[in-house]
N, C-alpha and C positions, 0 to 999 in steps of 0.2 A: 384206143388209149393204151401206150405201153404199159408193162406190165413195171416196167423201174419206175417210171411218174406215178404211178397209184402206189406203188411201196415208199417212193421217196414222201409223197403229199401223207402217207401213213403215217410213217416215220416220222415226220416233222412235226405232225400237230401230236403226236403222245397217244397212242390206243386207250390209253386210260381216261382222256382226257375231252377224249371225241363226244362230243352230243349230235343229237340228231339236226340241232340249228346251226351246231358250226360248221356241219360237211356240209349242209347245201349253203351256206353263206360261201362258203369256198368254195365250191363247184361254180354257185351263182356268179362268183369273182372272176372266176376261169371263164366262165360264155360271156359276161359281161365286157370282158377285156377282150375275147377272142380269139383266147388259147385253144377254146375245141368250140364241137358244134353243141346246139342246145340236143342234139341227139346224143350225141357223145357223152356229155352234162348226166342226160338221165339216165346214159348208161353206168358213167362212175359214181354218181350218188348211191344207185341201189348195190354196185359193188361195194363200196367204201361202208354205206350202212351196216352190210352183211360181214365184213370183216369186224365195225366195231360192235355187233350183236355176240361175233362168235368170242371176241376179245372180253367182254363182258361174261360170257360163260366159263372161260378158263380163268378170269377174275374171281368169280363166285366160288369155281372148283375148289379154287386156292384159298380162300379166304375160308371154307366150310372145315378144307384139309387141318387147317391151321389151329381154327377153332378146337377141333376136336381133337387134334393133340396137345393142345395146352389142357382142354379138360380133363384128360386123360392123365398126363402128366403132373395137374392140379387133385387128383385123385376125389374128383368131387362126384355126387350121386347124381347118377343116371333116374330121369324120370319112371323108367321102369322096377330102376331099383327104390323108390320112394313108394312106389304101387304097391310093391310086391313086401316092404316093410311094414305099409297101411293095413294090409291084409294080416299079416301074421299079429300086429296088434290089436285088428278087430277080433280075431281069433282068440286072443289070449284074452282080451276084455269081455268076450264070452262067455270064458271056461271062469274068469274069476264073480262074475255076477251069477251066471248057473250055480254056483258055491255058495253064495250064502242064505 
């Protein structure tokens, strides 16, 4: 299988947009019709799979990147910093019940 038909068939259906049912309905299309062989087929399904797993990873990246600079930027508390608040007010609920 060239390497521009696996980027063009990429390209076309959207990396975002690929599920695991629509590469092989497309691949199934391709042996069906008799554009490649059913060897060829299970050879560009497990490529195509493995592009849209990796595209999904750099999806995730981005999406975590994002996240956490809008939090950031939202200047909102970090679960650590709720922890580490919880503690200094058990602390302090402490020293004022040891008082009376």
């Amino acid at each position: 299988m060239s390497d521009l038909l696996r980027k063009g068939i990429f390209l076309g259906l959207g990396a975002a947009s690929l599920t695991k049912e629509k590469v092989e309905n497309l691949v199934n299309e391709l042996v069906d019709k008799g554009d490649i062989s059913k060897d060829k087929g299970s050879e560009l399904l497990q490529e195509l799979l493995n592009l849209v797993k990796e595209q999904e990873g750099k999806i995730d990246k981005k999406i975590n990147e994002e996240m956490n600079s809008l939090i950031k930027k939202l200047d909102l508390a970090s679960k650590s910093d709720i922890k580490r608040l919880e503690k200094k007010i058990d602390a302090l609920m402490k020293n004022i019940n040891s008082g009376k």
